[in-house]
TORMITI-383969 format. One record per residue (C-alpha): residue in one letter; x, y, z. Coordinates in nm, 2 decimals. Layout:
N
+------+--------+--------+--------+
| resn |     px |     py |     pz |
+------+--------+--------+--------+
|    a |      X |      Y |      Z |
...
+------+--------+--------+--------+
***
This chain:
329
+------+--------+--------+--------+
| resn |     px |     py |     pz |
+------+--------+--------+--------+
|    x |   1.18 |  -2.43 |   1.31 |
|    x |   1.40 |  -2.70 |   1.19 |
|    x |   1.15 |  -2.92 |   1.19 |
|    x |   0.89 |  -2.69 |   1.03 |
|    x |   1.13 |  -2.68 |   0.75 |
|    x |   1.14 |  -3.03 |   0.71 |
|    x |   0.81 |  -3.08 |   0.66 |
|    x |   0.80 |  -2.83 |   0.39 |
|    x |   1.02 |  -3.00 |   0.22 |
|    x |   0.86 |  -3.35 |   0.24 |
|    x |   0.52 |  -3.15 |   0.12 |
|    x |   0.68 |  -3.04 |  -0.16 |
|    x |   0.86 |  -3.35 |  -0.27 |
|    x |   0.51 |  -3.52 |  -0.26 |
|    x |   0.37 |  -3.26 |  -0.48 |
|    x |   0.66 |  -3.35 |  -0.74 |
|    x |   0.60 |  -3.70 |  -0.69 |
|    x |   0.24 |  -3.65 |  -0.70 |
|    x |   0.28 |  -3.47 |  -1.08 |
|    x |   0.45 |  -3.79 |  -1.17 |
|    x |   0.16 |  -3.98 |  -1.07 |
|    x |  -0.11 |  -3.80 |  -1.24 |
|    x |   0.04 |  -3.83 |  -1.60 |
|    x |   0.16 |  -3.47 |  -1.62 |
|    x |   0.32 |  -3.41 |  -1.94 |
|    x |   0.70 |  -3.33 |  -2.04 |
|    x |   0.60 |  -2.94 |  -2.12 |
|    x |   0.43 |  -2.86 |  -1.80 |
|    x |   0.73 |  -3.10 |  -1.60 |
|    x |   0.96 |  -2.82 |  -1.78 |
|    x |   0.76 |  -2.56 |  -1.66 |
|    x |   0.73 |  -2.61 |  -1.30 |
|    x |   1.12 |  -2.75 |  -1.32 |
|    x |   1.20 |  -2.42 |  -1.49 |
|    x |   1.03 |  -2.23 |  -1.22 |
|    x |   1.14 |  -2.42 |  -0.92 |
|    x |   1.48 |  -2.34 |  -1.02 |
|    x |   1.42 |  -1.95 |  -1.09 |
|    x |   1.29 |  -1.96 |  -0.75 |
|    x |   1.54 |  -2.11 |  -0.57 |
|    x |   1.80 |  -1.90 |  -0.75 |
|    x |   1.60 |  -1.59 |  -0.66 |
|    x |   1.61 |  -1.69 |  -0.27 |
|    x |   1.99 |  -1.71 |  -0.29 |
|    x |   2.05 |  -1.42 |  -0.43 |
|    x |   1.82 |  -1.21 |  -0.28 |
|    x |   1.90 |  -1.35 |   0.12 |
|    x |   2.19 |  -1.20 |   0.19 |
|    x |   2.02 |  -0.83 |   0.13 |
|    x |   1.68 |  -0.95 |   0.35 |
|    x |   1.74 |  -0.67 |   0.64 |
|    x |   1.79 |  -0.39 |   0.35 |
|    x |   1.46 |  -0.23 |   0.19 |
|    x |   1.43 |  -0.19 |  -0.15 |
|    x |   1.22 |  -0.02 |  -0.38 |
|    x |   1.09 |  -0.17 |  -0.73 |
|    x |   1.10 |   0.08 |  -1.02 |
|    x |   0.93 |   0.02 |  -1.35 |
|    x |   0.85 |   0.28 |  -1.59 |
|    x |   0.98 |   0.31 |  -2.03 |
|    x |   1.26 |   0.08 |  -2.16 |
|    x |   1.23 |   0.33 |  -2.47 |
|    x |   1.36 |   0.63 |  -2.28 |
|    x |   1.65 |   0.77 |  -2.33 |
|    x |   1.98 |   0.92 |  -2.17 |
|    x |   1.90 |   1.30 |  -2.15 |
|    x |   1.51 |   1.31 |  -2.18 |
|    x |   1.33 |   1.45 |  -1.87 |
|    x |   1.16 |   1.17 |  -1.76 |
|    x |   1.54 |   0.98 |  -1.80 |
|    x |   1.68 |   1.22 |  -1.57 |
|    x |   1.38 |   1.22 |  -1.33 |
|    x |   1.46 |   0.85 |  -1.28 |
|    x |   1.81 |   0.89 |  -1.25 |
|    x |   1.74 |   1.20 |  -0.94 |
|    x |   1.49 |   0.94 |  -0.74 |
|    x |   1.68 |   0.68 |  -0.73 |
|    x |   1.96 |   0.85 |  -0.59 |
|    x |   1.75 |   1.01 |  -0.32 |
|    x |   1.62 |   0.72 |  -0.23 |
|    x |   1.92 |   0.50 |  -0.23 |
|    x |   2.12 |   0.75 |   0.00 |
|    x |   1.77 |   0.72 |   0.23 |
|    x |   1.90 |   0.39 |   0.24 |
|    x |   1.73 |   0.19 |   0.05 |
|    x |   1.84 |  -0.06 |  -0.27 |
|    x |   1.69 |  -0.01 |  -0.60 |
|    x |   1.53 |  -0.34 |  -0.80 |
|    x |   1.46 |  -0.29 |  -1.19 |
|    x |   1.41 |  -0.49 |  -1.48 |
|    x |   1.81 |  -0.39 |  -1.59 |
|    x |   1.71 |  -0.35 |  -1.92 |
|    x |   1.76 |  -0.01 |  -2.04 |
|    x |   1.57 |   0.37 |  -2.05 |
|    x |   1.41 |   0.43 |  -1.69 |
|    x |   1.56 |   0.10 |  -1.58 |
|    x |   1.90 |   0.19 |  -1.68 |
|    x |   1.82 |   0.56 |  -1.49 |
|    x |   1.75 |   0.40 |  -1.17 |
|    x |   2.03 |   0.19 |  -1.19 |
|    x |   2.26 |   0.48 |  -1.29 |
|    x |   2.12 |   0.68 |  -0.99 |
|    x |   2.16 |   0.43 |  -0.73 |
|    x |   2.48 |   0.31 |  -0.85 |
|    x |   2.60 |  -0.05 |  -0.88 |
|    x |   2.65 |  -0.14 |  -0.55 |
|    x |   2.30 |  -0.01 |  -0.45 |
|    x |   2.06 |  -0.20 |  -0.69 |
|    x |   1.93 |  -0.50 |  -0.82 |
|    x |   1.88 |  -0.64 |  -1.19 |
|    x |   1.61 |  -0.89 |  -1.26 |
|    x |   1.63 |  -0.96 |  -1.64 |
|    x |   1.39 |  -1.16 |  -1.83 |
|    x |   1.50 |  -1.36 |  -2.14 |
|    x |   1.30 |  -1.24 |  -2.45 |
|    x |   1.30 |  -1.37 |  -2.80 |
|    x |   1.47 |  -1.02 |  -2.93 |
|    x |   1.72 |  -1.08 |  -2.63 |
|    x |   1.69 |  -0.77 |  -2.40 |
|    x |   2.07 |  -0.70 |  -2.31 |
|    x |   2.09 |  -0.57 |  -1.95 |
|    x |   2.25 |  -0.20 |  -1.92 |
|    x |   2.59 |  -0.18 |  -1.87 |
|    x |   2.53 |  -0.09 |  -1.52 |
|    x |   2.44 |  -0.35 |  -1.38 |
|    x |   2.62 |  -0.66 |  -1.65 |
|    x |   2.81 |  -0.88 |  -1.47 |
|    x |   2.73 |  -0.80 |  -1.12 |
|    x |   2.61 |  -1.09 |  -0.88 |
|    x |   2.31 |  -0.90 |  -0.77 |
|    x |   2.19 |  -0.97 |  -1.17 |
|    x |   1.97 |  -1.25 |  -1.30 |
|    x |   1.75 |  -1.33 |  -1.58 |
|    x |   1.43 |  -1.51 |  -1.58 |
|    x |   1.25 |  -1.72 |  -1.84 |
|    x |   0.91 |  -1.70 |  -1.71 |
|    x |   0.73 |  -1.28 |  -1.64 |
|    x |   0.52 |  -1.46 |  -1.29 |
|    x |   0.82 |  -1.60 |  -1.13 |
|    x |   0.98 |  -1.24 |  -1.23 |
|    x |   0.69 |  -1.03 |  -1.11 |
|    x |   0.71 |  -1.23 |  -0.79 |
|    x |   1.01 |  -1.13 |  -0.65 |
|    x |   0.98 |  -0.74 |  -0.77 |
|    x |   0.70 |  -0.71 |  -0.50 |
|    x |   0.81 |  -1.01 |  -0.28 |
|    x |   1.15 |  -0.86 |  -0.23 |
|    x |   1.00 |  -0.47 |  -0.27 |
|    x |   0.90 |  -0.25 |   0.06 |
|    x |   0.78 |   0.04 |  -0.24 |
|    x |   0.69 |   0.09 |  -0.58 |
|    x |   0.75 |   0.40 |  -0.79 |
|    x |   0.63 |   0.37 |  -1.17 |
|    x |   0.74 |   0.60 |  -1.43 |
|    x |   0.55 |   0.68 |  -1.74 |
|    x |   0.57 |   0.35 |  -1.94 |
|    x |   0.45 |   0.17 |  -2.20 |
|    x |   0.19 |  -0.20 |  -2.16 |
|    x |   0.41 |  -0.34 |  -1.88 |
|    x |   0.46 |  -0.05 |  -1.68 |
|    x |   0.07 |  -0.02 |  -1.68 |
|    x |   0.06 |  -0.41 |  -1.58 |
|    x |   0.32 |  -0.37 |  -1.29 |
|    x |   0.08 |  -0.06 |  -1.16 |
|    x |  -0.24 |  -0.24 |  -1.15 |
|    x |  -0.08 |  -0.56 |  -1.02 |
|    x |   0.07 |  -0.42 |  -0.76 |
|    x |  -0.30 |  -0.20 |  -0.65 |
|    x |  -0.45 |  -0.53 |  -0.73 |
|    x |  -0.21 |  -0.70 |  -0.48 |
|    x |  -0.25 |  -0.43 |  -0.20 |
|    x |  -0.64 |  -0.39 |  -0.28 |
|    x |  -0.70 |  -0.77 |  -0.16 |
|    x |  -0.46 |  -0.80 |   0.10 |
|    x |  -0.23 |  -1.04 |  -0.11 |
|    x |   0.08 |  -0.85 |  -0.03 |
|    x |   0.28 |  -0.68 |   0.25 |
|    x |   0.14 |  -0.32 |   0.27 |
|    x |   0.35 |  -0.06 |   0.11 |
|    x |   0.37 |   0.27 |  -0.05 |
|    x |   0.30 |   0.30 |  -0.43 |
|    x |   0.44 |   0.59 |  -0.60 |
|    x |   0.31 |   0.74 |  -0.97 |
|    x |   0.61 |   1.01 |  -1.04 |
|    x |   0.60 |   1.21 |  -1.32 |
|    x |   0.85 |   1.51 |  -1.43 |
|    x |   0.71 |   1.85 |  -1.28 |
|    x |   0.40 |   1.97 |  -1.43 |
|    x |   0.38 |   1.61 |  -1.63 |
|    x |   0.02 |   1.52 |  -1.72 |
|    x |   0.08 |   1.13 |  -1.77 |
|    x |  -0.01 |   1.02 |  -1.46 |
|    x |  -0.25 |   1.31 |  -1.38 |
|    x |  -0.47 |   1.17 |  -1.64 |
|    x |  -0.42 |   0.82 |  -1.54 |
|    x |  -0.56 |   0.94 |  -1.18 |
|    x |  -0.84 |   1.15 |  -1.41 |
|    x |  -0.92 |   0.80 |  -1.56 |
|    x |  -0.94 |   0.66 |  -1.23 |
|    x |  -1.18 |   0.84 |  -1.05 |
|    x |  -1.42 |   0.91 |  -1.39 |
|    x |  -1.45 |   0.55 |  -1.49 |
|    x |  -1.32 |   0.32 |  -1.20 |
|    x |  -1.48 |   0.56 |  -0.90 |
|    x |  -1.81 |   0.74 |  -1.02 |
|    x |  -1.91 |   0.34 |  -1.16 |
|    x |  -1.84 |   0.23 |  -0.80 |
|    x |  -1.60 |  -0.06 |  -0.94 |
|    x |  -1.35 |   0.08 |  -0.65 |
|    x |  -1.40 |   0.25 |  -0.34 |
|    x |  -1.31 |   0.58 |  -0.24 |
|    x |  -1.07 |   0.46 |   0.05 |
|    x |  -0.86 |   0.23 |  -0.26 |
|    x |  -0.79 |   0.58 |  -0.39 |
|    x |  -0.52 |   0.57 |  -0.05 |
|    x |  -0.34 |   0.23 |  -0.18 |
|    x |  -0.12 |   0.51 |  -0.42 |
|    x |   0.03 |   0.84 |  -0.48 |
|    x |   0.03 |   1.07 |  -0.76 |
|    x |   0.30 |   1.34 |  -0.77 |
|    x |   0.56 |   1.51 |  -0.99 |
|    x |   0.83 |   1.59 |  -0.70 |
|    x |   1.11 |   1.39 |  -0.64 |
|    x |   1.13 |   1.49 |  -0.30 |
|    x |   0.74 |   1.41 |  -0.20 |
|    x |   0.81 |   1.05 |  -0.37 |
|    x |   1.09 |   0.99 |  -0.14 |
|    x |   0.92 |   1.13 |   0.12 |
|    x |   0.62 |   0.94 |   0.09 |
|    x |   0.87 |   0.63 |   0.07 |
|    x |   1.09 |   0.69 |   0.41 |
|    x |   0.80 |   0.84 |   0.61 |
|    x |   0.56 |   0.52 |   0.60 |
|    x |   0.87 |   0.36 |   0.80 |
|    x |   0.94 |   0.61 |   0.99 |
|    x |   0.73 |   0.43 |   1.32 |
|    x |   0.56 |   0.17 |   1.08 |
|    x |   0.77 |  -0.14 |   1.05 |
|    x |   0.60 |  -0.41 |   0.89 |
|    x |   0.27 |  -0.67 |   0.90 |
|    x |   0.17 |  -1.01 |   0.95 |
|    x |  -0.15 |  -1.22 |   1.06 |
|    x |  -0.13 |  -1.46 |   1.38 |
|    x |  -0.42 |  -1.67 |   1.37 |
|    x |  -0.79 |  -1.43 |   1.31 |
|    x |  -0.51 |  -1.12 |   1.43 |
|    x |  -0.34 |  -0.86 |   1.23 |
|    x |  -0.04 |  -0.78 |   1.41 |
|    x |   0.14 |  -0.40 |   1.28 |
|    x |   0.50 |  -0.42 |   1.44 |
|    x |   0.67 |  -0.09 |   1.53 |
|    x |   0.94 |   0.11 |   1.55 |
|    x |   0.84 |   0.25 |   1.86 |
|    x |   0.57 |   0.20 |   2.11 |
|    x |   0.30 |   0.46 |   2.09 |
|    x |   0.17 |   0.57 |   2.41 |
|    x |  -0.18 |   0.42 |   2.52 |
|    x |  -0.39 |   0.71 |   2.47 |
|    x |  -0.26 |   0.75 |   2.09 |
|    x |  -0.38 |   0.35 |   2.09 |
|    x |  -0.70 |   0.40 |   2.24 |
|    x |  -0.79 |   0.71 |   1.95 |
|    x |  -0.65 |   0.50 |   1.69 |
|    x |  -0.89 |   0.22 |   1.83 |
|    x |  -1.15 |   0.47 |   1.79 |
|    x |  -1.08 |   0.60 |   1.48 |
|    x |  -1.11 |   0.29 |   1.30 |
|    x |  -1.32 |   0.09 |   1.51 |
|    x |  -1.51 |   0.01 |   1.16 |
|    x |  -1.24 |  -0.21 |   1.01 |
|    x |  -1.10 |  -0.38 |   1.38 |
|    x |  -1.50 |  -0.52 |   1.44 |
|    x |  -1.54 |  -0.29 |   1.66 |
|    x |  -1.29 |  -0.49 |   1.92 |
|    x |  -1.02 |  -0.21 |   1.88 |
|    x |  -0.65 |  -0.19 |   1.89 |
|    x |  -0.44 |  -0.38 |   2.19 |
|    x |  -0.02 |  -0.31 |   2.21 |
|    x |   0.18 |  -0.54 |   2.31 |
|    x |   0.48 |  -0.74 |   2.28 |
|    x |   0.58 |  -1.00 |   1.96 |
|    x |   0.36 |  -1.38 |   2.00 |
|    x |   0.55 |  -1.69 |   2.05 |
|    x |   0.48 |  -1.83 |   1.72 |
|    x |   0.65 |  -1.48 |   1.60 |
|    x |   1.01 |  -1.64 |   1.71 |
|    x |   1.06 |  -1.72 |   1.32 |
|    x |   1.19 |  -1.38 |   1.32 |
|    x |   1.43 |  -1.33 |   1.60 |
|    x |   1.59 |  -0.98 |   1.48 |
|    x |   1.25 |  -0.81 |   1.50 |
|    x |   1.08 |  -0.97 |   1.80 |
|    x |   1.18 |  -0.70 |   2.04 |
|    x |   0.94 |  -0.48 |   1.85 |
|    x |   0.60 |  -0.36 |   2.01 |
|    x |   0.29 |  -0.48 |   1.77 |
|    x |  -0.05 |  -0.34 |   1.73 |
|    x |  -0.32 |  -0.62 |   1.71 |
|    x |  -0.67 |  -0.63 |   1.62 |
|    x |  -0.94 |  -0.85 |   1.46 |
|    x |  -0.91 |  -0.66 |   1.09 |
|    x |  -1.19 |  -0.77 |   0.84 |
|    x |  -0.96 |  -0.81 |   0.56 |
|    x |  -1.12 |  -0.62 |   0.30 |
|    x |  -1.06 |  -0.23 |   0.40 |
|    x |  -0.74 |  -0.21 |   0.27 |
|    x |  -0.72 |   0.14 |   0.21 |
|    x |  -0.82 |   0.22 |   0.54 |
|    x |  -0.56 |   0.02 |   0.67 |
|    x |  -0.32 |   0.25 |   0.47 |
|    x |  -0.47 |   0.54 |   0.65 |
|    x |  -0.45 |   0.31 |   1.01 |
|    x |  -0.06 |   0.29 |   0.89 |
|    x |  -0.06 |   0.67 |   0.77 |
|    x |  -0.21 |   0.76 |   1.14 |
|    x |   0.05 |   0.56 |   1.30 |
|    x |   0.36 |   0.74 |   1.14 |
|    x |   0.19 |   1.10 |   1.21 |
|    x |   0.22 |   1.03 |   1.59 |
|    x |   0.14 |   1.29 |   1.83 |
|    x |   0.46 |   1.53 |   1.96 |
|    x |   0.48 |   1.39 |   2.29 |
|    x |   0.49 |   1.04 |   2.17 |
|    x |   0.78 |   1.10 |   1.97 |
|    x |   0.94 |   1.30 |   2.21 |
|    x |   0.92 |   0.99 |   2.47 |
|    x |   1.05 |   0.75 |   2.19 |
|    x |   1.34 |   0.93 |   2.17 |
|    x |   1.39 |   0.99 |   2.57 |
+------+--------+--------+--------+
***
């Protein structure tokens, strides 16, 4: 792995060398410079916090201390931090100083950005070391889903609109981990009701999605089905990666081989028609030492059903009584 590293390394030294070499010009040197160092900043501070999940929150800087959607913010992200999970926000203020608030301090995560009119981050989170500001919104948006095992948005203005469809974008083509994607509104809130309206009138009926995208997210006004739908996607689900042409879905648990065999059935149209083999972690998998005791699922996934490989993930966690009884034998 050492080695691996190394090379890495080398590659991207080259590439730096290489911008030399074709005449790149002082602005776009200060730009990749700039981001190189944002980057390597981000790494540090988010590495010791890698075996903790987090969820990324996003939703009105405008709100404020008091109104409903305030206090809605506040109530998740306490439930969620005491499921155990950190909160990441934009530590600015309204919903992002709510979920900070909630989760407390020690719980959560600021990542600023530096705009001309200087947002200030909330008094929460100032000063801590889990706090940093960015110049540039990509290498920003980066780590809230690089770092993020959820996503709940809050009714928001432009960029919590931008952070939604980035993230569905993300899941829709594969381009990030799986996860759960939560629209909360306060009970019997219309925002994101007519967001989801919106959705299946104009995105649906055209046919510009499919129906099985309409599984990449959630729509609710209950703090409690949010968190739910948050802790119970890990409750035997741990996490994904490709080995080669192979998805590989580690878990918490095995499953027993009948429950593989129906869910081999089940969705023999996105595993080309191969179906679903457990097993233990592949050598090439040793990058990863604290999860390699973990049983996998692995199959030959098309890489374009995404949504029904959020049901595939859904079916997993919904495991038969027996099975769970024999996990916990």
């Amino acid at each position: 792995m050492a080695d691996r590293a190394q090379r890495l390394i080398a590659e991207m030294t080259a590439t730096a060398q290489g911008l030399g070499e074709d005449g790149a010009s002082i602005g776009d040197l200060k730009i990749v410079n700039a981001a190189l160092r944002e980057l390597r900043s981000a790494f540090k501070l988010f590495a010791p916090y890698r075996h903790i999940r987090k969820v990324s929150t996003f939703g009105s800087a405008r709100s404020r201390a008091g109104d409903p959607t305030f206090r809605l913010a506040e109530q998740f992200a306490r439930r969620i931090a005491d499921a155990g999970f950190m909160v990441i926000t934009g530590a600015g203020g309204g919903i992002m100083e709510a979920c900070q608030r909630g989760a407390g301090r020690e719980r959560s995560f600021g990542v600023n950005i530096t705009l001309p009119f200087e947002q200030q981050p909330n008094p929460v989170i100032h000063g801590d070391a889990k706090l940093m500001s960015f110049k540039y919104f990509f290498t920003r948006k980066l780590f809230f889903i690089k770092e993020a095992h959820a996503v709940v948005l809050f009714p928001g203005g432009f960029g919590t609109h931008d952070e939604g469809f980035e993230v569905l974008t993300l899941l829709q083509t594969g381009k990030s981990q799986p996860m759960p994607l939560v629209l909360l509104d306060i009970p019997r809130g219309t925002y994101w009701k007519t967001w989801q309206h919106y959705v299946h009138d104009h995105l649906l009926r055209r046919g510009l999605i499919s129906e099985h995208d309409l599984a990449l997210f959630k729509v609710t006004d209950s703090v409690e089905a949010a968190v739910n739908e948050i802790t119970s996607y890990y409750l035997i689900y741990h996490s994904a990666r490709y080995v080669r042409d192979l998805l590989v879905l580690r878990l918490q648990h095995r499953l027993s081989e009948a429950r593989v065999a129906e869910l081999g059935a089940e969705f023999a149209d996105i595993t080309s028609g191969e179906g679903i083999v457990q097993r233990g972690a592949f050598p090439v998998e040793r990058d990863d030492p604290a999860i390699l005791h973990l049983p996998r699922l692995v199959f030959r996934f098309n890489r374009a059903n995404f949504g029904r490989l959020r049901v595939l993930i859904d079916r997993i966690n919904t495991a038969p009584e027996h099975d769970l009884r024999a996990q916990s034998a």
